[in-house]
Each structure stands twice: as structure tokens, then as C-alpha cells.
C-alpha positions in Angstrom: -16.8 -18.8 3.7 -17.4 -22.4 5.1 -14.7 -23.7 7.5 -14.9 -27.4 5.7 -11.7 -27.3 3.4 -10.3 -30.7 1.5 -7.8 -32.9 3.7 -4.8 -29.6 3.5 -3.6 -30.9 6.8 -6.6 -29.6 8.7 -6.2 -31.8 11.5 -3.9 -29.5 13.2 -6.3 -26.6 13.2 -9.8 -28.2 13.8 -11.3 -25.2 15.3 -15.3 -25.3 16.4 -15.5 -21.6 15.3 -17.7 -21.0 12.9 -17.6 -17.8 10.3 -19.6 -15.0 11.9 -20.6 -16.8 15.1 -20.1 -14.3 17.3 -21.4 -11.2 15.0 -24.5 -8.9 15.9 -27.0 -7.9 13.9 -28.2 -4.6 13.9 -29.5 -1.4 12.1 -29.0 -4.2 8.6 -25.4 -4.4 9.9 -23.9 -7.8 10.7 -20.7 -7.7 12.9 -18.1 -8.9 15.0 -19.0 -6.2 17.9 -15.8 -6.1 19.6 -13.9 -5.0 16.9 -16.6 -2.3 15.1 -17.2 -0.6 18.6 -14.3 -0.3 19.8 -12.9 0.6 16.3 -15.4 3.2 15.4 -14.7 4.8 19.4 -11.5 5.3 18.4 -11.6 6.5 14.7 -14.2 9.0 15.8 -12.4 10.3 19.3 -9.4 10.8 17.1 -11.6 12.6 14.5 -12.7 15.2 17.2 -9.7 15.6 18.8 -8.0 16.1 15.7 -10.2 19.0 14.5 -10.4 20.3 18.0 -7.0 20.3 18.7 -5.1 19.9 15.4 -1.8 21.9 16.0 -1.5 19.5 19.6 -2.7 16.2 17.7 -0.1 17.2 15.1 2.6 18.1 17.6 1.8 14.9 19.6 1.4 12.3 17.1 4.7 13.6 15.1 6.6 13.3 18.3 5.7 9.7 18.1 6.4 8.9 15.5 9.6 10.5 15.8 10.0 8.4 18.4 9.4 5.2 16.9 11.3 6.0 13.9 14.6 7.4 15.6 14.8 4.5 18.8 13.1 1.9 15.9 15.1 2.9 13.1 17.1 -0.3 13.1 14.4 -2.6 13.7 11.9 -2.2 11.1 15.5 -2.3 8.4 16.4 -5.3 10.2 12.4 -6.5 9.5 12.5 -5.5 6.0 15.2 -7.3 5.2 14.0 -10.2 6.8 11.0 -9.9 4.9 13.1 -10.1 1.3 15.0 -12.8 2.8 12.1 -14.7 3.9 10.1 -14.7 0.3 12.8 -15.5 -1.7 13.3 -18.2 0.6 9.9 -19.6 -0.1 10.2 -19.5 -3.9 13.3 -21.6 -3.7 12.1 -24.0 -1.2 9.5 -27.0 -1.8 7.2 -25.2 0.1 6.5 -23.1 -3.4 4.6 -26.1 -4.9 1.9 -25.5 -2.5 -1.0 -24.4 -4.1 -4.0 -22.0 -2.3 -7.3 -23.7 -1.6 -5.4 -27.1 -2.4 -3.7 -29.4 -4.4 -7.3 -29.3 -7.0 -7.8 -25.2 -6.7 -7.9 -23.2 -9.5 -7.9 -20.0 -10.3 -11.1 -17.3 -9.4 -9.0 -14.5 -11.9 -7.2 -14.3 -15.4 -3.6 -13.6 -14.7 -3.5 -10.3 -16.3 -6.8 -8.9 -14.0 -5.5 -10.6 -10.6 -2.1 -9.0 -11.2 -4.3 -5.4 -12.3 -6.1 -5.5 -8.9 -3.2 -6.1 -6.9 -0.7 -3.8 -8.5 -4.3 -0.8 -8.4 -4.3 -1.5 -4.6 -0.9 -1.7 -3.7 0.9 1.1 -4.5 -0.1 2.2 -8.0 -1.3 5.9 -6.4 2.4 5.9 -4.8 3.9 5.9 -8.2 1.8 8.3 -9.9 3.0 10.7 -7.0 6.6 9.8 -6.2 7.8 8.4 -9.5 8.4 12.3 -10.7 8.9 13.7 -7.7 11.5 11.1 -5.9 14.3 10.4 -8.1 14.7 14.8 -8.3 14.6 15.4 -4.9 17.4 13.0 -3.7 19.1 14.1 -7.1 18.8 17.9 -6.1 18.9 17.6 -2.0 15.1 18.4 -1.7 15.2 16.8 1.7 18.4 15.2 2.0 20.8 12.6 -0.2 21.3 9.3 0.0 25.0 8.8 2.3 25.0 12.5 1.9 26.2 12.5 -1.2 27.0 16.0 -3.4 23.7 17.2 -4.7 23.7 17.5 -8.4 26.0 15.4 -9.5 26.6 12.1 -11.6 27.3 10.2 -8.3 23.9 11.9 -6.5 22.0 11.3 -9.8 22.7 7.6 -9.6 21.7 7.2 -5.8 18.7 8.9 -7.1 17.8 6.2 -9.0 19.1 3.3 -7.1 17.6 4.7 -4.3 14.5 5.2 -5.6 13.8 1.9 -6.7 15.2 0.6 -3.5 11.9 2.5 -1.9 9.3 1.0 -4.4 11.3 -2.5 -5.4 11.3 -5.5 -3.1 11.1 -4.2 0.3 8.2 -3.3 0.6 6.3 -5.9 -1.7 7.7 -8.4 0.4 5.9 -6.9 3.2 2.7 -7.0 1.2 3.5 -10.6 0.0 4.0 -12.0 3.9 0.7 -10.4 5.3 -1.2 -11.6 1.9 0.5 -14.9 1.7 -0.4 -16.2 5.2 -4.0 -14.8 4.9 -5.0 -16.8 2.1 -3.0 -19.9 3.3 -4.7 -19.8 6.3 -8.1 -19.1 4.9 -8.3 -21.7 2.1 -5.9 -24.3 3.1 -6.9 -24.0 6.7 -10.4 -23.2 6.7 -9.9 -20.6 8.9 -11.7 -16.8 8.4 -10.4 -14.6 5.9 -9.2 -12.1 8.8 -5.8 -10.9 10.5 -6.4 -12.6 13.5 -6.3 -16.5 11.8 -2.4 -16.1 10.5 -1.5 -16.6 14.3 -4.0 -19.9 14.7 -1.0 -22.2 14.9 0.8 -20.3 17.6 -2.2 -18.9 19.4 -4.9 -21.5 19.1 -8.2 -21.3 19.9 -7.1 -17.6 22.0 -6.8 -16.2 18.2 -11.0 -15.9 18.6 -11.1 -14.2 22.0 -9.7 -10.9 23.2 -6.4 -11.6 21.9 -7.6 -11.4 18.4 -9.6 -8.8 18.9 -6.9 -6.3 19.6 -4.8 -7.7 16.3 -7.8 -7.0 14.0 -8.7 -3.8 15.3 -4.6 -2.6 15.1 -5.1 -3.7 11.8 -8.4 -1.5 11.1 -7.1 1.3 12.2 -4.1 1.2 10.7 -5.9 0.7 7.2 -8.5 3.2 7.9 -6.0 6.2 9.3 -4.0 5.1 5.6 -6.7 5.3 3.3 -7.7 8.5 4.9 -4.6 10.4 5.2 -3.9 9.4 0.8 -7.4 10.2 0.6 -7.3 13.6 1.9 -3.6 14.6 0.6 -4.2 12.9 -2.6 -7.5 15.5 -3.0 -4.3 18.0 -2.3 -2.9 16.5 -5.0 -5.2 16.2 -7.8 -6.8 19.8 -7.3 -3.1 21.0 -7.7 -3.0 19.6 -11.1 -6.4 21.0 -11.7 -5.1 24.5 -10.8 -1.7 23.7 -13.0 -3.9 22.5 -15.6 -7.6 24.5 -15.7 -6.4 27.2 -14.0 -9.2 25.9 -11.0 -8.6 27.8 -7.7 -6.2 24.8 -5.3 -8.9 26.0 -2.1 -10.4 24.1 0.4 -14.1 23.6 -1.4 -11.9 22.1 -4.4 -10.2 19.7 -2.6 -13.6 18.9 -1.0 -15.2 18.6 -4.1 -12.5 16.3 -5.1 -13.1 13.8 -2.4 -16.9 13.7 -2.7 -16.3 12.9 -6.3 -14.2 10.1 -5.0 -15.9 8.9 -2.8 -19.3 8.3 -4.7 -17.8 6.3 -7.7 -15.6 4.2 -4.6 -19.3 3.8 -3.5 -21.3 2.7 -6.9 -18.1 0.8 -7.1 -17.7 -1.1 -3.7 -22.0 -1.6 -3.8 -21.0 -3.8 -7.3 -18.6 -5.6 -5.4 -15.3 -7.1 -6.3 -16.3 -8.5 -9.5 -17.9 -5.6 -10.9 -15.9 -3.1 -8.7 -12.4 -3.4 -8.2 -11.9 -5.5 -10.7 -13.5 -3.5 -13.9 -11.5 -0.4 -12.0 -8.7 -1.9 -12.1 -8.1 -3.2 -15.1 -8.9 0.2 -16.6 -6.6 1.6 -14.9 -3.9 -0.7 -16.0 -4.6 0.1 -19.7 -4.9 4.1 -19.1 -1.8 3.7 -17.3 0.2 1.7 -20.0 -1.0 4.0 -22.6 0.6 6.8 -20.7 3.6 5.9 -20.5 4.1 4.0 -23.9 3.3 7.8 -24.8 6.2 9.0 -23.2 8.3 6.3 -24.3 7.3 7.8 -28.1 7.1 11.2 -27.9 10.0 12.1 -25.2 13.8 10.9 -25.4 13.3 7.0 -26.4 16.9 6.1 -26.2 17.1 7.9 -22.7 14.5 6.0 -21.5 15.5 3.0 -22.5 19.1 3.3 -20.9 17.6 4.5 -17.8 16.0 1.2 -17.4 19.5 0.1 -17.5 20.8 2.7 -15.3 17.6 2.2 -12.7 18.0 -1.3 -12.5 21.9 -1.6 -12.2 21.9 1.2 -9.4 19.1 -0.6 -7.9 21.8 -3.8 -7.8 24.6 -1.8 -7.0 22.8 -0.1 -3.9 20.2 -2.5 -2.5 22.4 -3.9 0.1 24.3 -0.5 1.3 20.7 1.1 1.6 19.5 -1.7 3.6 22.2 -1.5 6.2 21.4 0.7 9.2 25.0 0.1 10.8 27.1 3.5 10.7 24.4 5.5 8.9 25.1 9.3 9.2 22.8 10.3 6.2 20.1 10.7 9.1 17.9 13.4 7.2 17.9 10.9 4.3 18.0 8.0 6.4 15.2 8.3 8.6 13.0 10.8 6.7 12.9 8.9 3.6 13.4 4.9 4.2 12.4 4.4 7.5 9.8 6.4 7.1 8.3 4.5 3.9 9.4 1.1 5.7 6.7 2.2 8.5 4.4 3.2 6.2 4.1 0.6 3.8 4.0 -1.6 7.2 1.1 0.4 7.8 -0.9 -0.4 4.8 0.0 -4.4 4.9 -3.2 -5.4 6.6 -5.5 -3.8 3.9 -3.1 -4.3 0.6 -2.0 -8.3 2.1 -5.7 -9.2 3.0 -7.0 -7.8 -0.5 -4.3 -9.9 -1.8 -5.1 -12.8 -0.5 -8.9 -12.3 -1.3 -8.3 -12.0 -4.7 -5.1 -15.0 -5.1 -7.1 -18.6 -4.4 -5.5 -21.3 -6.8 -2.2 -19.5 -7.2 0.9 -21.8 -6.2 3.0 -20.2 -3.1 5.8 -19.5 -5.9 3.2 -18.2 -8.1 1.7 -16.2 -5.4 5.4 -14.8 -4.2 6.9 -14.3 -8.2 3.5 -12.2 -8.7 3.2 -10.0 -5.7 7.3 -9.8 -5.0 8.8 -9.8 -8.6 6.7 -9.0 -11.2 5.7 -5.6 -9.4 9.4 -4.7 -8.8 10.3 -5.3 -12.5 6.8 -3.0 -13.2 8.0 -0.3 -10.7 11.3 -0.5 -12.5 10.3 0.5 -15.7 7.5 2.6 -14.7 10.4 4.5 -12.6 12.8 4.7 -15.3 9.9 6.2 -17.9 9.0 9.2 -15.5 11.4 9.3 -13.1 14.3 9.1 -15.8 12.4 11.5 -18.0 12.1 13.8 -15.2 15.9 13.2 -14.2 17.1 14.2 -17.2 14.9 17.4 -17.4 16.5 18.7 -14.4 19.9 17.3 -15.0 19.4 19.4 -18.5 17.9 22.7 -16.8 14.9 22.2 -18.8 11.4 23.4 -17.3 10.6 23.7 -13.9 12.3 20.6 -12.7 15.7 22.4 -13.3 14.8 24.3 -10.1 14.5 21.2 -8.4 11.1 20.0 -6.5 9.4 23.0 -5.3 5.7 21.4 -4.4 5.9 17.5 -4.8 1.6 17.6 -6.0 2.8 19.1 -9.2 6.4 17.8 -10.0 4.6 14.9 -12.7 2.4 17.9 -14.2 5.8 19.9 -14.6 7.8 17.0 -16.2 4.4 16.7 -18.7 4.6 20.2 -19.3 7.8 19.2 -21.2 6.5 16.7 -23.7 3.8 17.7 -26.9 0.4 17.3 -25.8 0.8 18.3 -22.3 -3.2 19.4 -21.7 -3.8 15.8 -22.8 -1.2 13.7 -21.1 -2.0 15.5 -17.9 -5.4 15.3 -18.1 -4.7 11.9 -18.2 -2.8 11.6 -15.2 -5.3 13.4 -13.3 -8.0 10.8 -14.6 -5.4 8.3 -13.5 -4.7 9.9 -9.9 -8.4 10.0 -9.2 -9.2 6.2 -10.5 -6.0 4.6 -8.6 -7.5 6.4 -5.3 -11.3 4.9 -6.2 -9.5 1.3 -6.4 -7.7 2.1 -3.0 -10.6 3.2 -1.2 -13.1 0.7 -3.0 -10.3 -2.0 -1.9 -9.9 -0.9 1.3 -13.3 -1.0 2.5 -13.9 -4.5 1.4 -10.9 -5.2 3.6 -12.2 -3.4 6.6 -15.5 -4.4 6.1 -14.2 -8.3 6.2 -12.4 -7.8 9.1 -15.0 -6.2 11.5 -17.5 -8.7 10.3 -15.5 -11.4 12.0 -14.0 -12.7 8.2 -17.1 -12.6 6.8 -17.0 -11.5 3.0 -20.3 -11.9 2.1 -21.3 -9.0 4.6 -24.2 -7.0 4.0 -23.7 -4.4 1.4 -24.1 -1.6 3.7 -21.6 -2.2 6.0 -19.2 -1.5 2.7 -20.6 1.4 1.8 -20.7 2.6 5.5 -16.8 2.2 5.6 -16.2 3.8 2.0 -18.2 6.8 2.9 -16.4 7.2 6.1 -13.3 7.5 4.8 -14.4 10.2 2.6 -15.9 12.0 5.9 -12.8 11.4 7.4 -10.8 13.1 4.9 -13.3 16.0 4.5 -13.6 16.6 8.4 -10.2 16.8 9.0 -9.1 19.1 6.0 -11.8 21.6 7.0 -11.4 20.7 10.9 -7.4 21.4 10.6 -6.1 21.0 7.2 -2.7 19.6 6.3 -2.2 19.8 10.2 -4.9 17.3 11.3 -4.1 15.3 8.1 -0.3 15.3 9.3 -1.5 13.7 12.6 -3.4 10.9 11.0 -0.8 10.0 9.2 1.8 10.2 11.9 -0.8 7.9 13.5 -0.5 5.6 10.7 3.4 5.3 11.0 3.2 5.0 14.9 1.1 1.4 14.6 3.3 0.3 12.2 5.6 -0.4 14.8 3.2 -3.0 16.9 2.7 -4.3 13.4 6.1 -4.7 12.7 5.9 -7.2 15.7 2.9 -9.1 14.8 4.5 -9.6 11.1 7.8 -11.1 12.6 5.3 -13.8 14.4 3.4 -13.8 11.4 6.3 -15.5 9.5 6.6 -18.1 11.9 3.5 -19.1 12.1 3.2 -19.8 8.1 6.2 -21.2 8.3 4.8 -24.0 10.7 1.6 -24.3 8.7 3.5 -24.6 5.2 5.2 -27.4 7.1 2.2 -29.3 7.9 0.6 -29.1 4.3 4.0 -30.7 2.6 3.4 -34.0 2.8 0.3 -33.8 0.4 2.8 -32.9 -2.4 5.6 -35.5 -2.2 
């Protein structure tokens, strides 16, 4: 990407640095040294400590995280909120005629596949797992209820939903949408490189290129890399449990690493084609598999249920978006902390990778394009989505049919048991599996394009290797640490995950300001 940009303002940010200046080139690599070393020193010391020591990586890791979600507990609400508060904001505002790449910029993707692609890496693997699983655990006390309420009952069944949607609605795609939306301002308004490290050029300055910006990117890294690996590795977990529910295929270790392998070499044909013939092909099919499943459910299951769970999702989600958001007085602390601030950590965690594959993929969108598409749009998808299988499985339970009447016993088999329900069952959940798989391809496809940017100093047209190198790791990752400790060492990536979402938390908060001051210096081309 070329620094020279039309007259957005630039004069404030006239930076000498050059895309790629300061990479190395080695071994057909080409990166930003700095952040690959120290990166790849710390992903792999983890790695061997982790199968080394897994039950004291696991003990340590959870106690910080424990840490940072019962002393930060009111900090990242208080930043989530924000985050809401601060989108909306920008829709209403004038700043939402400002358009990405400039006033003459149009589009590099159809609505339909740009929304695809950002929906697939986002949090379309989340739904697939939770959607089921969710709304009948808070409705039967799996692990906690929301304010404590009575498990099993009309009031605890519409927390469920409410409080469901609360978790996948505008929280955290307002997270996404601030990390996203600053990247791609700053990289095609600004001329700056499409990395974490240029969203804090108007407070920083020229310090964003030295050590200063090092540290930021390789947070971010890390953060994106111990993400994709812990879904990677549980979501194997997942997928050979619907095997086994389905096939009757033993749920062992050499499954599960089968699983990822698999994986992992379609996420490499598909990161080697790159984004055009990658992510976006992916993606795309992925929407249509998944609308097909669920307009299937819609048929064949309880249509008018369905319909007025929409209804019911959305109106709880109304009802209960602003007591769930309060962290005053809050002595629902098994709910509380093991279920919100947890996800508000996590999804914090995953903003680098899903915001800068956002922004990659949004030049020529408006800022009110770009905030409507990424904050609403997803939220009203999530809604329905929600109230098709979560409302379907709801009502199962609430019914004592199948073996959701029983409550969530293993949460990597609560959407095979809500299937199990409906005519066609071998089909449908063969289909979900095919689904499950594909939106993990997409994430770890999408994610190594994103980390591949980042340590190649914003760089996207990076050699090819250097993507495939970071798609394959992710698979070894996974695969060393379920053989080197199992769900133990994957517990202590992923408690490493939630533990730099706090820092990140931080940097987000600046974040914010810093596009707010360079939305400000780009109005005057649009009065």
C-alpha cells in the first residue's frame, strides 16, 4: 500500500515512513523483525511451557485471569458501553458522511460478500456453538442465572433470551466496529499502514514506528494468535463430538487431531489463493449453507414459535440491555463474571484480528455505512439466528422434549441434540458439522492474513509464505497443546487470551480518541 492518498487532510499526518521500510528479508520471508521475533519467542516459550507444565500454566494463567476479571470487572462494562455509545454516536453525527479511501472511493466488494466475510470472521463459529447451548443453560442454571433469577421458569426463560442476545448483540460488535473503523480510516484516508500501531499516529506521532508501536502490534499478535488457537483446538473438540453423536466415530485425541489437520490444509489452499479467492469464496458459501439451515428449521420445526421468539428475543433484548450492562450492585457474580465479563474480555481479545480484517475488506464504505454494517446489521442477524436455534432449543427443554429437557450436559453437542428433534436429523447435522468446520477455515484463513499484515510492518502484499507459515502454526499450536496437555494447556491459552484483553481494553479507550481527532480533521472536505 503506497503512503500517497488524495488531499483527506493528510497534512496532519505527513509521516516519512514508508510501507515495509524497516522489514528483513530472509529465508523468502519479508518482515518487520521486531515484532516476528519477539512474537514467535513468545508464542513458542508459551508452547513449551504449556505442554511441559500444563496443570501449572493452567493454574497460573486462570488465576490471572481471575484476576483481571474480578478487580477489572467494572472496567471493561464500563468500556463496553462506551463502545455502544461511541458508534451510535458516529452514525448520528456528520462525521458518518465520511467516506473510506475518500470523498471518490468506491467499493473493492458487493454488499452481500463484504457483509459474508465479515459476519464468517467475526463470530459466525460463536453462534454455531453458543446459539443452542446459551439460551438453556441460563434458562436451566447450567452455570449460573442472570440476577439469580429461579431456574426454570417464565421469568429465567426470558433472561435467557434477553441475555443471550445481550452477549452476541451490540456489545461486542461495537468493539469490532472501533478497532476496524479506525484501521481503515487511518490506512486509506491517512495513508498510513494497514496495522494496529497507525490508529494511535495522531496522538503518538512519529513514536507509533519505533518501540512504542512495536509492543502494540505484537499485544495484538498474540492476542489473535492465542484466540485462533484456543477455537481452533476446542472447536476440533467440538466437531469430533458431533462426529461421535452422529457416525458413532470414537471423540479421542487422534480424532480431534485429524480434525485440525483437515482444517488446517483447506485454511492453507485457502489463505495461498488469497482474499479474493480465499476468504471471500469461503465465505460466501458459508453464508448460503448457513441460511439454508436455518430456513430449514424455520419449515420443518414450530414456525409460529419461531416467529414469536423473534419477538420475544428482541423485546427481552430491549427490556434487559441496560440492567445487564450495569455493574453497580451486581450479586449474580457466578453469572456476572463467568458469563459477561468473561465474553466482554474475550471478544476484546479477538478485536485486533476481526477489526483489522474488517477494515481490509471495507474501502469505499461511508463511516455510517461502515458502523450500520458491522454494528447493526450483525445484531439484527444474531437476532434471528438466536431466536431460530436458540428458541427452538428453548422450547424443547421448556417442553421436556429430548435431551435438552435435562438441561446442557456437554455444550459440543447441545445443537446436535436440539437437531436430533427435527426430521432429517443425520442431514441437518451433517450440515452443521460441514458448517462448524468451514466457519473455523474462514477464521483461521482470516486470521493469518491479519497476522501476517501486521508482522510485515502493514504490508499486505507479503510474500505468500509468510501466510501459510502463520496458518500452519496455528494448526501446530492446537495440535501440540491437545496432545502436550489437552483441555488443560488449551484452558491456559485461552486464559492467556482473556488476560491481554485487559491492556487492550486500554489501548481501545485511546483508540477512540485518536479517530475521533482524525474524523475531525477530514470534515471540512464534506461541507
Amino acid at each position: 500500500m503506497s503512503n500517497q492518498v488524495p488531499d483527506n487532510g493528510r497534512s496532519e499526518y505527513n509521516t516519512s515512513y514508508k510501507v515495509g521500510q524497516d522489514n528483513v528479508q530472509f529465508l523468502g520471508l519479508d518482515v518487520l523483525s521486531p515484532v516476528f521475533i519477539t512474537t514467535a519467542i513468545i508464542i513458542f516459550a508459551f508452547i513449551i511451557g504449556s505442554i511441559a507444565f500444563p496443570e501449572d500454566a493452567s493454574s497460573l494463567l486462570s488465576g490471572a485471569k481471575g484476576w483481571a476479571i474480578n478487580h477489572f470487572d467494572w472496567f471493561f462494562m464500563v468500556s463496553g458501553n462506551i463502545f455502544v455509545l461511541f458508534c451510535l454516536a458516529l452514525i448520528a453525527l456528520p462525521f458518518g458522511k465520511i467516506r473510506l479511501g475518500g470523498k471518490e472511493a468506491s467499493s473493492d466488494h458487493s454488499t452481500i460478500t463484504w457483509f459474508s466475510m465479515l459476519f464468517a470472521a467475526g463470530m459466525g463459529i460463536g453462534l454455531m456453538f453458543w446459539s443452542v447451548a446459551e439460551p438453556v443453560a441460563y434458562y436451566t442454571g447450567w452455570y449460573g442465572t442472570p440476577f439469580d433469577v429461579v431456574k426454570n421458569t417464565s421469568e429465567a426463560k426470558d433472561l435467557a433470551m434477553g441475555a443471550t442476545m445481550f452477549h452476541w448483540g451490540l456489545h461486542p460488535w461495537a468493539i469490532y466496529a472501533v478497532v476496524g473503523l479506525s484501521l481503515a480510516f487511518f490506512a486509506y484516508n491517512k495513508g498510513l499502514p494497514l496495522t494496529i500501531r497507525s490508529a494511535f499516529y495522531p496522538l503518538l506521532g512519529e513514536k507509533v514506528w519505533g518501540g512504542i508501536g512495536h509492543v502494540i502490534d505484537i499485544i495484538s499478535v498474540i492476542a489473535t494468535i492465542f484466540g485462533l488457537a484456543t477455537s481452533l483446538g476446542f472447536g476440533a473438540q467440538q466437531a469430533t463430538s458431533g462426529l461421535n453423536f452422529l457416525f458413532d466415530i470414537p471423540n479421542t485425541l487422534t480424532t480431534q487431531i485429524i480434525v485440525i489437520c483437515a482444517v488446517t490444509a483447506v485454511a492453507i489452499v485457502s489463505v495461498a489463493r488469497g482474499l479474493e479467492g480465499g476468504v471471500k469464496l469461503l465465505s460466501n458459501v458459508n453464508m448460503i449453507i448457513a441460511a439454508v439451515l436455518a430456513l430449514f428449521i424455520v419449515i420443518v420445526g414450530n414456525t409460529g414459535a419461531i416467529f414469536s421468539a423473534v419477538l420475544s428475543y428482541l423485546f427481552n433484548y430491549v427490556e434487559n440491555i441496560i440492567p445487564l450492562s450495569n455493574w453497580i450492585g451486581r450479586e449474580d457474580e457466578t453469572f456476572y463474571h463467568g458469563w459477561t465479563v468473561f465474553y466482554w474480555a474475550w471478544w476484546i481479545s479477538w478485536s485486533p484480528f476481526v477489526g483489522m480484517f474488517i477494515a481490509r475488506v471495507s474501502r469505499g464504505r461511508t463511516v455510517r455505512e461502515f458502523i450500520i454494517a458491522v454494528l447493526l446489521v450483525p445484531t439484527l442477524v444474531s437476532l434471528c439466528w438466536m431466536a431460530i436455534f436458540g428458541g427452538s432449543a428453548l422450547e424443547q427443554s421448556e417442553n421436556g422434549i429430548g435431551a435438552l429437557a435435562n438441561g446442557i450436559s456437554d455444550s459440543s453437542v447441545a445443537m446436535f441434540q436440539m437437531l436430533q428433534n427435527l426430521p432429517l436429523t443425520s442431514i441437518t447435522s451433517f450440515i452443521a458439522i460441514v458448517l462448524v468446520l468451514v466457519f473455523f477455515v474462514t477464521s483461521s484463513d482470516s486470521g493469518s492474513l491479519v497476522i501476517d499484515g501486521i508482522t510485515a510492518g502493514g504490508k499486505t502484499d507479503a510474500p505468500m509464505a509468510q501466510r501459510v507459515f502463520w496458518a500452519v502454526l496455528e494448526g501446530v499450536i492446537a495440535i501440540a497443546l491437545l496432545v502436550g496437555g489437552g483441555s488443560a494447556a488449551l484452558s491456559a491459552i485461552q486464559a492467556a487470551a482473556i488476560t491481554i484483553g485487559l491492556p487492550f481494553t486500554f489501548l481501545m479507550l485511546i483508540m477512540c480518541i485518536s479517530l475521533w481527532k482524525g474524523l475531525r480533521s477530514d470534515m471540512h472536505l464534506y461541507k
